[in-house]
C-alpha positions as CSV (number, residue, x, y, z in Angstrom):
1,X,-68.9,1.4,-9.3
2,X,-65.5,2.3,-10.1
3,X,-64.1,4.9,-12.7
4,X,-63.6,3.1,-15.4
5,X,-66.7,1.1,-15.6
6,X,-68.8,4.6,-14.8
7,X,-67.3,5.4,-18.1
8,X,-67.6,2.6,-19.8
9,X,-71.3,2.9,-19.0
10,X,-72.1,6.5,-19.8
11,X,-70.4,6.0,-23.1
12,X,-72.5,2.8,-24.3
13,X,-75.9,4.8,-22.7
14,X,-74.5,7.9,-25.2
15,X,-73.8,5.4,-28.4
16,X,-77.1,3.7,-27.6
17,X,-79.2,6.6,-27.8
18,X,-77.2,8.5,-30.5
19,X,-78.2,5.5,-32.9
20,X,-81.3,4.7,-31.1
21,X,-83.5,6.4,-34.4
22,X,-80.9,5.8,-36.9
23,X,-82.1,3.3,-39.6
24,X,-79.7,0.1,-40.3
25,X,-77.6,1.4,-43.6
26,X,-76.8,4.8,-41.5
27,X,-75.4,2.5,-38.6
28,X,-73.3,0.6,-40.6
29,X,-72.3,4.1,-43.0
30,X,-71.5,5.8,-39.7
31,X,-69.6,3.1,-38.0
32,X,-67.8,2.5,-41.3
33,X,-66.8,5.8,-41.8
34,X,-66.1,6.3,-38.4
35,X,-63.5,2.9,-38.1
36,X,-62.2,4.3,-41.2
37,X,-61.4,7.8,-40.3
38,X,-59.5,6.7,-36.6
39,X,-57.6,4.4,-39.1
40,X,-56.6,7.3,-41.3
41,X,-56.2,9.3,-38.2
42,X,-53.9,6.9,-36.6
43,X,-51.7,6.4,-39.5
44,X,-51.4,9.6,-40.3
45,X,-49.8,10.6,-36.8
46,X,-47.7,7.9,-36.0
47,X,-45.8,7.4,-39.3
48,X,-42.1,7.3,-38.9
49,X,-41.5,11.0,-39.9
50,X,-42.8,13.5,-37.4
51,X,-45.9,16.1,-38.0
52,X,-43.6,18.6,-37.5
53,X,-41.3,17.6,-40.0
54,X,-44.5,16.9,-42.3
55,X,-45.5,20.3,-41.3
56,X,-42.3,21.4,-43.0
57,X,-42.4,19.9,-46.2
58,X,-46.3,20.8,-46.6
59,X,-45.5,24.6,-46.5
60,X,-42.3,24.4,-48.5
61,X,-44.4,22.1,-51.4
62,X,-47.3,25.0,-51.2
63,X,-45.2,27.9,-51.4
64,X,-43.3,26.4,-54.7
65,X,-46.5,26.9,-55.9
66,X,-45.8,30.7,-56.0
67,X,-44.4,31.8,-59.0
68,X,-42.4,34.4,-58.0
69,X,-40.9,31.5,-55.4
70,X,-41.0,29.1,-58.1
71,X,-38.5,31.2,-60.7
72,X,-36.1,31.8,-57.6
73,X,-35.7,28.2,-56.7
74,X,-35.6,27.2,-60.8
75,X,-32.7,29.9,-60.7
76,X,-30.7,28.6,-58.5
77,X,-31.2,25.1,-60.3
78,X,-30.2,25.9,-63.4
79,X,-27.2,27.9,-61.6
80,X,-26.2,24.6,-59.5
81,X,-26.5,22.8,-62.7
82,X,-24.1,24.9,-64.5
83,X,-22.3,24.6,-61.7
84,X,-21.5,20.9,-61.8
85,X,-21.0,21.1,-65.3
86,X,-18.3,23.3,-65.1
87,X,-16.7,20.9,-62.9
88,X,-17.0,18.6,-65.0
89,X,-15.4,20.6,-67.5
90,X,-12.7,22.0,-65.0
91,X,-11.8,18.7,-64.1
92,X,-10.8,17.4,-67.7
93,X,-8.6,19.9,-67.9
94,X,-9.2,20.9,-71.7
95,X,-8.8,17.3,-73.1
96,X,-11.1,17.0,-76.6
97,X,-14.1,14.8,-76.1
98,X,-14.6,12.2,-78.5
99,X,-18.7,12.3,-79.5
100,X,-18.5,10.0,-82.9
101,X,-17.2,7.0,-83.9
102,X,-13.9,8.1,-85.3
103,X,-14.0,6.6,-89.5
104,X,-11.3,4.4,-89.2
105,X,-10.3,2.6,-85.8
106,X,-7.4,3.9,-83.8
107,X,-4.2,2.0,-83.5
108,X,-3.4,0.0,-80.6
109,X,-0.4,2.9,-79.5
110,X,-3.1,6.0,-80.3
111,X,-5.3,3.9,-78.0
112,X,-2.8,3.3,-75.0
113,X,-2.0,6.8,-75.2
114,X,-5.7,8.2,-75.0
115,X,-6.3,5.6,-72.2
116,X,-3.0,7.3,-70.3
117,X,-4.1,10.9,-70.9
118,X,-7.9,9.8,-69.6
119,X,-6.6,8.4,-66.2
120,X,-4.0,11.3,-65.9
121,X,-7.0,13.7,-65.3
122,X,-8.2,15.0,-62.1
123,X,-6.7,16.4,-59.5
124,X,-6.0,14.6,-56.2
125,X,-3.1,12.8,-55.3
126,X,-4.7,9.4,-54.6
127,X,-2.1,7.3,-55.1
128,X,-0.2,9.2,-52.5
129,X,-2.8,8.8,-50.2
130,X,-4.9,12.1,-50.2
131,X,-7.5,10.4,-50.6
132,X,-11.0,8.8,-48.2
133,X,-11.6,5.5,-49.2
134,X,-12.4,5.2,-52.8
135,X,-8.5,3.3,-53.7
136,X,-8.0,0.9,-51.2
137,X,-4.3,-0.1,-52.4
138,X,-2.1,0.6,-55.1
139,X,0.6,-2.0,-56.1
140,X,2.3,-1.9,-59.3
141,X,3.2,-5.7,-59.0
142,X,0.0,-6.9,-58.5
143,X,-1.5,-4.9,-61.2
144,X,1.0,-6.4,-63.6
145,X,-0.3,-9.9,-62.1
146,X,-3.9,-8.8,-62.5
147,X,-3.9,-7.9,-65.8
148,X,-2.5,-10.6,-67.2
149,X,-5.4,-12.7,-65.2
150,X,-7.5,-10.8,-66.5
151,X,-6.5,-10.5,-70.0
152,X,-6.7,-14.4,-70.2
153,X,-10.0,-14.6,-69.1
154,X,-11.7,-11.7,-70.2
155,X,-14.0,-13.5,-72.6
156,X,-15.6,-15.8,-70.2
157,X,-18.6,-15.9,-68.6
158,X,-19.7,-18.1,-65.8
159,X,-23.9,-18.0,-67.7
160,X,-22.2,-20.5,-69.4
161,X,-20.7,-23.2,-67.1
162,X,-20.5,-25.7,-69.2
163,X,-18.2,-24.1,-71.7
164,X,-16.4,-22.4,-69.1
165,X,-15.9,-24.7,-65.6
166,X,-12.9,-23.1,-64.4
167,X,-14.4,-19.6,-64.1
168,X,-17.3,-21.2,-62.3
169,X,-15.0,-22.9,-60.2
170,X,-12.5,-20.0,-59.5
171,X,-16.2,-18.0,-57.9
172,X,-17.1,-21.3,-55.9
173,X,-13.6,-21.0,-53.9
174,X,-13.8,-17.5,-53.8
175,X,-17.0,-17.9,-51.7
176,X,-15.8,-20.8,-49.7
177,X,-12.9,-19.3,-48.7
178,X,-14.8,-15.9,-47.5
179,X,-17.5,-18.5,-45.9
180,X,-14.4,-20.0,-43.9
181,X,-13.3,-16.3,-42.8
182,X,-16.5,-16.0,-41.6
183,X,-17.0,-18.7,-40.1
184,X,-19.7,-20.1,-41.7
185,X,-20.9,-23.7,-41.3
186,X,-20.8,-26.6,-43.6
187,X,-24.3,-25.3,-44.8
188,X,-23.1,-21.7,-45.2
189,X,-23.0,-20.7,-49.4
190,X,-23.1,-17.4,-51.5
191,X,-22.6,-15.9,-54.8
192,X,-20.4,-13.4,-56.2
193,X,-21.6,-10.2,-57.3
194,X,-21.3,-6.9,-59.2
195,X,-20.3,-5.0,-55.8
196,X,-21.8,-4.1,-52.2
197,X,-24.9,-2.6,-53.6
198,X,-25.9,-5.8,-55.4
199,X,-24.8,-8.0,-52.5
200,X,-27.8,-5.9,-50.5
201,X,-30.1,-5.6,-53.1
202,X,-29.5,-9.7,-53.7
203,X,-30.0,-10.0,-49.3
204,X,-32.9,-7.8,-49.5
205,X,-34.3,-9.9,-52.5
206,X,-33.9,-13.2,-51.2
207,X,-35.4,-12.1,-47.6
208,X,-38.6,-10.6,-49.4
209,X,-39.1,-13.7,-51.2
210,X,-38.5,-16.1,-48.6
211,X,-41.0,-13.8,-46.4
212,X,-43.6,-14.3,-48.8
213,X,-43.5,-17.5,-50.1
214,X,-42.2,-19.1,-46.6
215,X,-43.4,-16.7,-44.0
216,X,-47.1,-15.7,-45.5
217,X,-45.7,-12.0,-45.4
218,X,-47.4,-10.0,-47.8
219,X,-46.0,-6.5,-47.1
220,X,-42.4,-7.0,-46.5
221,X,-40.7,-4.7,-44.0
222,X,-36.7,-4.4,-43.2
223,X,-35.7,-2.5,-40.0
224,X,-32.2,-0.9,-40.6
225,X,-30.2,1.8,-38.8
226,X,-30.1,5.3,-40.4
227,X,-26.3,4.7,-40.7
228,X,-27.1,1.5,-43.3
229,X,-25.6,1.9,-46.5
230,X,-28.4,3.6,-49.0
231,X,-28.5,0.4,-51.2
232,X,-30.8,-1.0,-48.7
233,X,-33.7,1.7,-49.4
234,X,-32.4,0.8,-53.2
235,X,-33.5,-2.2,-52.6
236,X,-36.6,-1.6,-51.1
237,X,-37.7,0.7,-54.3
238,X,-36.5,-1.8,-56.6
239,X,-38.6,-4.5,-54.9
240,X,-41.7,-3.1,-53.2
241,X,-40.6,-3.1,-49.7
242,X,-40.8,-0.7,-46.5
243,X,-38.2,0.4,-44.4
244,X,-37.8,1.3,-41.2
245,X,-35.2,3.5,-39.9
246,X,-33.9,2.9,-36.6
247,X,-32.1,6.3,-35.1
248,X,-28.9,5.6,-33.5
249,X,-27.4,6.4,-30.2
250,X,-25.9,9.9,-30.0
251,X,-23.0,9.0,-27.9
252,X,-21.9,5.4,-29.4
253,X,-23.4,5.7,-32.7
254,X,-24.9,2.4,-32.7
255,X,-28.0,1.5,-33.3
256,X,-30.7,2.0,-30.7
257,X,-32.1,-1.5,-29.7
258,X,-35.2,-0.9,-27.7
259,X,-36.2,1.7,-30.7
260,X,-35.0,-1.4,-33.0
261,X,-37.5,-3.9,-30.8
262,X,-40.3,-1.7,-31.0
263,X,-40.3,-1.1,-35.0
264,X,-40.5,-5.1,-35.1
265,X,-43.9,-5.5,-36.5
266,X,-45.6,-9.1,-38.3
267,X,-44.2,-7.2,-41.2
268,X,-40.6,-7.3,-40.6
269,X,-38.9,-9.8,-43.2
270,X,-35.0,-8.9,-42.1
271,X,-32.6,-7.1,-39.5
272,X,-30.1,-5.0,-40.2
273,X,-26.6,-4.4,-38.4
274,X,-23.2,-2.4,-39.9
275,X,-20.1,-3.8,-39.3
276,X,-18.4,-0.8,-39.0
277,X,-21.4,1.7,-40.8
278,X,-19.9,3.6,-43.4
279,X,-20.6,7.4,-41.7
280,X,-19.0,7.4,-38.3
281,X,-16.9,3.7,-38.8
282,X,-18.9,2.4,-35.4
283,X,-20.2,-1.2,-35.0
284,X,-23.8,-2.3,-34.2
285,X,-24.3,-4.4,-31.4
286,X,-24.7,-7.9,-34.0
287,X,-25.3,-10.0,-31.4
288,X,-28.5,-8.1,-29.9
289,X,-29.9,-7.8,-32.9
290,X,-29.1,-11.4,-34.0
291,X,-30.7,-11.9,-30.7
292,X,-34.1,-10.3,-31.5
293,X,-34.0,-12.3,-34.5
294,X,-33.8,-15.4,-32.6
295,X,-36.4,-14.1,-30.6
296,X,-39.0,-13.3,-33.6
297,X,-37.7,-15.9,-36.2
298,X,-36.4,-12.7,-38.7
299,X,-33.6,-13.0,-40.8
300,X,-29.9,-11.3,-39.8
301,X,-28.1,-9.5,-41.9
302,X,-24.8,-8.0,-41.1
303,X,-23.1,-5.6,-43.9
304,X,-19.6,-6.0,-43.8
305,X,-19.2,-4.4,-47.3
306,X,-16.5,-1.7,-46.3
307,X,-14.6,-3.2,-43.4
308,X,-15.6,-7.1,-44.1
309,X,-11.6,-8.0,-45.0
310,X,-10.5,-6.2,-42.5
311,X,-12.7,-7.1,-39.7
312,X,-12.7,-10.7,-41.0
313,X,-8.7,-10.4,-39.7
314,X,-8.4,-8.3,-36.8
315,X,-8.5,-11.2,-34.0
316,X,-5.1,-12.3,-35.6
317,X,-3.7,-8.7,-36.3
318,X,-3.9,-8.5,-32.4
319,X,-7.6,-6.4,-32.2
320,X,-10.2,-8.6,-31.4
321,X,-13.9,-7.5,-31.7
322,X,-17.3,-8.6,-30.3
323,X,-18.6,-11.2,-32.1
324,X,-20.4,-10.6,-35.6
325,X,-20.3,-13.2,-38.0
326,X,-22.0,-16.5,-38.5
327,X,-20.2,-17.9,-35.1
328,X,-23.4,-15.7,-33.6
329,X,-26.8,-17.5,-33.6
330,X,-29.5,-15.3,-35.4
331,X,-27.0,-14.2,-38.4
332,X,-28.0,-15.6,-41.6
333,X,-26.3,-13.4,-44.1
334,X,-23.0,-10.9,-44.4
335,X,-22.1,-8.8,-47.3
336,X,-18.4,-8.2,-47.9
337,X,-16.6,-6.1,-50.7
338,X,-13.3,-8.5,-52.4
339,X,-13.1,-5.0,-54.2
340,X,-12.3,-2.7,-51.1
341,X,-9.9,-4.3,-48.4
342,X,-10.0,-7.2,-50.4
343,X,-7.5,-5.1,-52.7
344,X,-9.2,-6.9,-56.3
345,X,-10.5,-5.1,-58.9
346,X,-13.5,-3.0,-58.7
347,X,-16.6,-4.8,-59.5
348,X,-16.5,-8.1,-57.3
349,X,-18.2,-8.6,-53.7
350,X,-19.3,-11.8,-52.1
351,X,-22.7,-12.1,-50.5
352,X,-23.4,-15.3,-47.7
353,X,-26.1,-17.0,-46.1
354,X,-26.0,-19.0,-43.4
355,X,-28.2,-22.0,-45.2
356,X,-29.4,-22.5,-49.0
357,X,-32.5,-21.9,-48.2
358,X,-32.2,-18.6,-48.4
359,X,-29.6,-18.2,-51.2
360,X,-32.4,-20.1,-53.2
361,X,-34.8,-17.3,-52.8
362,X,-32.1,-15.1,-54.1
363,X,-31.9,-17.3,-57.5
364,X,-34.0,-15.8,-60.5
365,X,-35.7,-19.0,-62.3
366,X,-37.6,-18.9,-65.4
367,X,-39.0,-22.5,-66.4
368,X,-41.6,-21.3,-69.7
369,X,-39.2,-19.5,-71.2
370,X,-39.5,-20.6,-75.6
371,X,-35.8,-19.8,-74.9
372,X,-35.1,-22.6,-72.4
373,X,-34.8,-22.8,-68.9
374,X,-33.1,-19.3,-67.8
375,X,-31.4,-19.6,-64.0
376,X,-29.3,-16.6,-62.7
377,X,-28.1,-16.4,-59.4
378,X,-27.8,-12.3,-59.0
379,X,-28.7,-9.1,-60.8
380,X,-26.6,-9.5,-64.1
381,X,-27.2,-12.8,-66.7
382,X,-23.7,-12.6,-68.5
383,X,-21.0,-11.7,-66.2
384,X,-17.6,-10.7,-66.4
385,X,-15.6,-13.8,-65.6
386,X,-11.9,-11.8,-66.0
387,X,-13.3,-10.3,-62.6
388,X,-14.0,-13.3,-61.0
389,X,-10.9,-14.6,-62.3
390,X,-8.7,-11.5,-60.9
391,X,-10.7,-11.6,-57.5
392,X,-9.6,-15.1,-57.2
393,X,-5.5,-14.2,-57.6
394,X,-5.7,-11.1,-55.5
395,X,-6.9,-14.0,-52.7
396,X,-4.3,-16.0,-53.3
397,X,-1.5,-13.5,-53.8
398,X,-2.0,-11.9,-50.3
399,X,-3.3,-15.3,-48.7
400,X,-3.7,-15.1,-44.6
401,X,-0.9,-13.6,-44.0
402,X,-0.2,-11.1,-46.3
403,X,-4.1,-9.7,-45.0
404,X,-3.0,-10.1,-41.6
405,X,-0.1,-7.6,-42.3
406,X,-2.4,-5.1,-43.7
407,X,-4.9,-5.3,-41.5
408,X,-2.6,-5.1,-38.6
409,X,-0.9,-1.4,-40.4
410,X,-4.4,-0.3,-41.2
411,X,-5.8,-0.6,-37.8
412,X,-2.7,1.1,-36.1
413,X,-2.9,3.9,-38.6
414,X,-6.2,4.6,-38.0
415,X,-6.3,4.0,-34.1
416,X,-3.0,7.1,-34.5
417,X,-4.9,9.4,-36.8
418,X,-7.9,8.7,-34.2
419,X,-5.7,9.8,-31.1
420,X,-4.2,12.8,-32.7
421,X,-7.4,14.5,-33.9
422,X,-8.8,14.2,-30.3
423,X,-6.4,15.8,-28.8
424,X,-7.0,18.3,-31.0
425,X,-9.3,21.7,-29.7
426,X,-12.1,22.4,-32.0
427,X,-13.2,19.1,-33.4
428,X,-14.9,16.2,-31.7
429,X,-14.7,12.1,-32.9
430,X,-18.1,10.6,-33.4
431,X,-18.2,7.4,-31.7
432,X,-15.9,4.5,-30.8
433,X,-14.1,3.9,-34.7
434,X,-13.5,-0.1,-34.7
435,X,-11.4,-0.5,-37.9
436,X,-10.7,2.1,-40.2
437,X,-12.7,5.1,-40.7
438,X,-12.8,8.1,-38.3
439,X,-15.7,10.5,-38.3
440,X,-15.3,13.9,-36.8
441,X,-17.4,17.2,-36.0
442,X,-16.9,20.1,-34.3
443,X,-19.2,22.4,-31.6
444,X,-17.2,25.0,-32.6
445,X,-17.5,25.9,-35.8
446,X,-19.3,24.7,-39.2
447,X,-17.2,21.5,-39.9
448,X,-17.2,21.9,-44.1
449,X,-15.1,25.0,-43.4
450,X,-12.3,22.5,-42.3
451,X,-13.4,20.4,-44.9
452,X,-13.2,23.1,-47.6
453,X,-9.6,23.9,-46.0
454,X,-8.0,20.2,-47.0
455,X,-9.6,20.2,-50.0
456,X,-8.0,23.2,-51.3
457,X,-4.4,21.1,-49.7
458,X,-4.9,18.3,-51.6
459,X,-7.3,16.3,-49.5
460,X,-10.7,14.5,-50.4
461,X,-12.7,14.0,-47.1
462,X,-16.3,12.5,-47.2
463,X,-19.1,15.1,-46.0
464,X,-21.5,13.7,-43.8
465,X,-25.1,15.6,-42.5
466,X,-27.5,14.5,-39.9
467,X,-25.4,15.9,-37.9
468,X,-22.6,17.5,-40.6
469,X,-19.2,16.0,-40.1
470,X,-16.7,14.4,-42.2
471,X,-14.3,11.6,-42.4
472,X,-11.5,9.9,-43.4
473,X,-11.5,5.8,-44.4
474,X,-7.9,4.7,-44.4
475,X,-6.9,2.6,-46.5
476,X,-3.6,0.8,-47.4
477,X,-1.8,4.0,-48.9
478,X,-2.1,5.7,-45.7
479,X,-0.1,3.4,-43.7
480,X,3.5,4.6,-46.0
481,X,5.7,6.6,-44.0
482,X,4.5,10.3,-43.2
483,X,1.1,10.2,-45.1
484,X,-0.8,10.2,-41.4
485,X,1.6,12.9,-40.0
486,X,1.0,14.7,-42.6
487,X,-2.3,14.4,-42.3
488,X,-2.8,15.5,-39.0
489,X,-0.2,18.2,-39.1
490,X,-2.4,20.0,-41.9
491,X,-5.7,19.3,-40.0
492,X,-3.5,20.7,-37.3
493,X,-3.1,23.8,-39.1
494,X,-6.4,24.5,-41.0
495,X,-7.6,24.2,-37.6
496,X,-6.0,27.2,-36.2
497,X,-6.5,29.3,-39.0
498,X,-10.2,28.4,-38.9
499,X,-10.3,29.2,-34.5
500,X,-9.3,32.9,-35.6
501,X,-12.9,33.2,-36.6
502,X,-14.6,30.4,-35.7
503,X,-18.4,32.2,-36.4
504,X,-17.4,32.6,-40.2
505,X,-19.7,30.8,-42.6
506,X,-18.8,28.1,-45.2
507,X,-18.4,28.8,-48.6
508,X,-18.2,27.6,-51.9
509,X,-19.2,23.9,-52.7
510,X,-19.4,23.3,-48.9
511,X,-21.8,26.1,-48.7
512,X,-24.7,24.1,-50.9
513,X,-23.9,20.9,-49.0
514,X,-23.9,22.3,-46.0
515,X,-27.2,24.1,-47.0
516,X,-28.8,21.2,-48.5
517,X,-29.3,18.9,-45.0
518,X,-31.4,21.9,-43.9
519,X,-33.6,22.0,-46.4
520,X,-36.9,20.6,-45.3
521,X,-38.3,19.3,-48.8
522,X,-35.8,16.6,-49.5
523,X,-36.9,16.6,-53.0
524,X,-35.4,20.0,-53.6
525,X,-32.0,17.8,-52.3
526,X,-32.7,15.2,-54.7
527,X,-33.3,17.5,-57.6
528,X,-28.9,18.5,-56.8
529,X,-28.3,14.8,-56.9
530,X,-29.8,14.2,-60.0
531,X,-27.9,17.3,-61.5
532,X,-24.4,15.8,-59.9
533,X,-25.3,12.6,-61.5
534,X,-26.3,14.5,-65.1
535,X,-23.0,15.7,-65.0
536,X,-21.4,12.7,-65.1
537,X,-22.3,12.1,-68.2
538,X,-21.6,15.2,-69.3
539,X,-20.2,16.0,-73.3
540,X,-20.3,19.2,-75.4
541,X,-23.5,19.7,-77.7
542,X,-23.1,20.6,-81.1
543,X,-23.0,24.2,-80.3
544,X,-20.1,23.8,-78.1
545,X,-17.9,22.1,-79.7
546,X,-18.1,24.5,-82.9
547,X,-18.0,27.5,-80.8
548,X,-15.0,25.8,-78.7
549,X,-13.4,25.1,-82.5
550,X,-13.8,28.6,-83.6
551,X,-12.2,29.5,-80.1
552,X,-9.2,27.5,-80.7
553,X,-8.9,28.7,-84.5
C-alpha cells in the first residue's frame, strides 16, 4: 500500500474510533464546531494583510489602552491639530473671516473686491508653474470665454430636460465626442459627472449592480492595483463592496498580473487598470488585464482620470502607446477628467461604457415615488448645467488640434524633466513615466528632506509613501520658457546641499508625513487626516474673534 493511502487509512481507523462511543448530537456538535473552527482558522491566516502586520496593529491597539500611552498619543493630537490650524490661519494671511450674514447685502464692487482678496491668498506661485498638478492651464482668453458661457447658463439644469434641451444636448456631444477619442463603438455611451471620483464611484456602482442582478453575485469584489486612485475604496464603503489590492511590480510599477489572476475569485465583479496611475505616472498592462476579463467574463475598467486627454492624443503628438482604450477587447469602461488636461472648469469628468447595458445599471430609478417617477443618471439630481455648458466650449475652443499641440509640449517637457533628474546622483525615477508625471526617490537619503527643500523655493511637490517619494505632474504651465530649467536647476541644487549630510533626518511638516507611513495602526494615520480635513473648514470661535478684536484695538 503506498503512502498516501497508509495515511488515509490510519486516519479514518483514528476518526472511527475517536467517535466510535460518542452519541449522535456530539458527532454532529464536534464536526460542526470543528468545520467551523478550520473555516475561522483559514480566514483568519490568509486574509490580504499579513499576520505580521496584524501582529502589529494588535499590540499598538492594546498598548493605547495604557493611560499613560493614551495621554502621549492624545498630546501629540491635539498638538498636530493646532498644528493644521495654524496653517490654516498662516495661510490667510490675516484676512477677517466673515461668520454672519452681514445686515444689509454687499454691493456688487465690495463683492468683486472680497472675491479678488480671497483668491490672492496663499502662497505658491501656481500660475507660474511651481506647482504639481492641481491647475492644469491658465489662459486669460479662455477664461474671458468661459465665463461668459458660463454666466449664460448658470441657471440651468439638465434634471430638467424638457425645459432645458440645449444643456442636455451640449453633455450628449460632450460624451460622444470623448467616446470617438476613445474609440468607442457605435454602442459605446456615458454620462457626465461631478469629477474623477464620481466617474469611479458611478463604474464601481454600475459593476456591482450589474453583478448582482445579472451575474447572481451577491458579495461583490473589485481587484485594483495599490496605485488605483483611493475613490475606488470610496466606492467600495459607499456601496458594500470588497477590494482587493493587487501589489505592483517593484521595477516597472505596474501592476502584477499573475498576483492579479490569482485574487480573481467567483466574487470578482470588475478589473482595474491606471492609465498612467496617479503615484509613479506608469501604465498598467490594459490589455492583460482586459484579457483576464475576456477570460472570466469580468468587467474592465481603465481610469484615465488624470492623463485621459492627454493619452487620448499622444499617437498624433508623435508618442504612441500600447493599446488601452475600447479598441482592446475586454474594456468596458474608462474614466477621464474634461477638468484636468481637458483644460474646463473644475467639476466636469466623463465616465464610458463600452455598451448601455452597463451604463443602465449606473442609472438610479425610483418608479413609487408620490412625487413622480425620479430618474438620475449619477450621484447628484440637480446639476450645474453652466459646467456642462463651459466643458462643452473648452472642447470646441482647443478642438483636435489645439490638444494635439499641448499634448505634444506636455509630453516633451516631461520626457526633459525625466532625463535631467536621472542623471542626477542621489535620487532614483520610479518606473517607466508614459505621459506626464515623474515619480522619484532616493537610496540615499530621506526623500521629504528634498521635498522640504523646494518647498521652502516655492515649489509644491506631491509626497508619496509605500515607498516615500515624491513627484511632479506637469501640466500646461510648465511647458513656458525656463519653468523646467528652472526646475531642475533648483532640484539640482537642494540636492547638493542635502549630499553634505545625507544621514540628517527630515523635519518639520515632512517629519509627521514621513512618520506617519510607519506607523503600524493606520487609524492613528487616519485620525491626521481627519484633523487636515477639520481644518479646512476652519473659522475663529467667538472667543477668538473678540480676543483678536481687543488685539487689534
Amino acid at each position: 500500500m503506498d503512502p498516501v493511502r497508509l495515511y488515509a487509512y490510519n486516519l479514518r481507523l483514528f476518526v472511527n474510533g475517536y467517535f466510535s462511543n460518542k452519541d449522535p448530537f456530539q458527532i454532529v456538535t464536534i464536526t460542526a464546531t470543528t468545520v467551523l473552527a478550520g473555516v475561522w482558522l483559514w480566514e483568519f491566516v490568509f486574509q490580504d494583510e499579513s499576520l505580521v502586520s496584524r501582529g502589529k496593529k494588535a499590540i499598538f491597539k492594546l498598548a493605547r489602552r495604557i493611560p499613560a500611552i493614551a495621554n502621549k498619543i492624545n498630546m501629540e493630537m491635539e498638538k498636530i491639530n493646532q498644528e493644521f490650524e495654524d496653517d490654516v490661519i498662516a495661510r490667510c494671511q490675516g484676512k477677517p473671516f466673515i461668520t454672519e450674514l452681514p445686515k444689509t447685502g454687499r454691493t456688487h464692487d465690495e463683492i468683486l473686491k472680497e472675491v479678488e482678496q480671497n483668491l490672492t491668498l496663499g502662497e505658491y506661485k501656481w500660475k507660474d508653474g511651481f506647482v504639481s498638478g492641481a491647475v492644469y492651464n491658465f489662459d486669460p482668453d479662455l477664461i474671458k470665454l468661459l465665463t461668459e458661457v458660463y454666466g449664460r447658463a448658470s441657471y440651468t439644469n439638465p434634471l430638467h430636460p424638457d425645459i432645458f434641451p440645449g444643456v442636455c444636448k451640449m453633455e450628449a456631444e460632450v460624451v460622444r465626442m470623448t467616446a470617438n477619442l476613445f474609440h468607442g463603438g457605435p454602442d459605446s455611451c456615458g454620462v457626465m459627472t461631478t469629477g474623477g471620483t464620481e466617474s469611479i464611484l458611478m463604474a464601481c456602482k454600475a459593476y456591482r449592480d450589474y453583478a448582482i442582478e445579472e451575474q447572481g453575485i451577491k458579495h461583490p469584489e473589485i481587484v485594483l492595483p495599490v496605485t488605483a486612485h483611493p475613490a475606488f475604496d470610496k466606492a467600495a464603503a459607499y456601496f458594500r463592496m470588497r477590494v482587493r489590492h493587487i501589489p505592483v511590480d517593484p521595477k516597472t510599477y505596474k501592476v502584477d498580473l499573475r498576483a492579479m489572476k490569482r485574487a480573481i475569485s467567483r466574487n470578482t465583479c470588475m478589473l482595474v487598470g491606471s492609465t498612467p496611475n496617479y503615484p509613479y505616472g506608469t501604465m498598467d498592462d490594459i490589455k492583460q488585464i482586459a484579457a483576464l476579463g475576456v477570460k472570466y467574463n469580468i468587467p474592465v475598467h481603465v481610469d484615465a482620470c488624470l492623463g485621459g486627454f492627454i493619452i487620448a492624443f499622444m499617437e498624433d503628438a508623435g508618442s504612441p502607446l500600447p493599446p488601452f482604450d475600447f479598441r482592446v477587447p475586454g474594456v468596458t469602461s474608462i474614466s477621464a477628467d474634461t477638468h484636468k488636461y481637458g483644460y474646463a472648469p473644475k467639476g466636469s469628468s466623463v465616465i464610458l461604457y463600452s455598451h448601455p447595458k452597463y451604463r443602465h445599471h449606473q442609472f438610479c430609478v425610483t418608479t413609487d415615488w408620490p412625487g413622480g417617477v425620479y430618474g438620475s443618471p449619477a450621484v447628484s439630481g440637480s446639476r450645474a448645467g453652466g459646467i456642462i455648458a463651459a466643458c462643452w466650449a473648452t472642447l470646441l475652443h482647443f478642438g483636435l488640434e489645439g490638444y494635439v499641440e499641448a499634448t505634444r509640449k506636455i509630453v516633451a517637457t516631461t520626457k526633459y524633466i525625466e532625463q535631467g533628474l536621472r542623471e542626477m546622483d542621489g535620487i532614483y525615477v520610479f518606473g517607466k513615466p508614459i505621459s506626464s508625471v515623474v515619480a522619484i526617490g532616493s537610496d540615499k537619503f530621506h526623500i521629504y528632506r528634498l521635498s522640504d527643500g523646494m518647498c521652502k523655493r516655492g515649489w509644491n511637490l506631491s509626497p508619496l509613501q509605500f515607498p516615500s517619494g515624491i513627484h511632479l505632474c506637469v501640466t500646461y504651465m510648465h511647458t513656458f520658457d525656463g519653468v523646467a530649467d528652472r526646475f531642475l536647476s533648483d532640484v539640482r541644487e537642494e540636492l547638493a546641499f542635502i549630499l553634505q549630510e545625507p544621514d540628517k533626518k527630515v523635519g518639520g511638516k515632512f517629519a509627521v508625513y514621513g512618520m506617519s507611513h510607519s506607523i503600524p495602526d493606520r487609524s492613528i494615520v487616519g485620525d491626521f487626516t481627519r484633523f487636515f480635513l477639520d481644518a479646512m473648514y476652519y473659522t475663529p470661535s467667538k472667543r477668538q474673534e473678540t480676543g483678536n478684536s481687543k488685539a487689534l484695538v
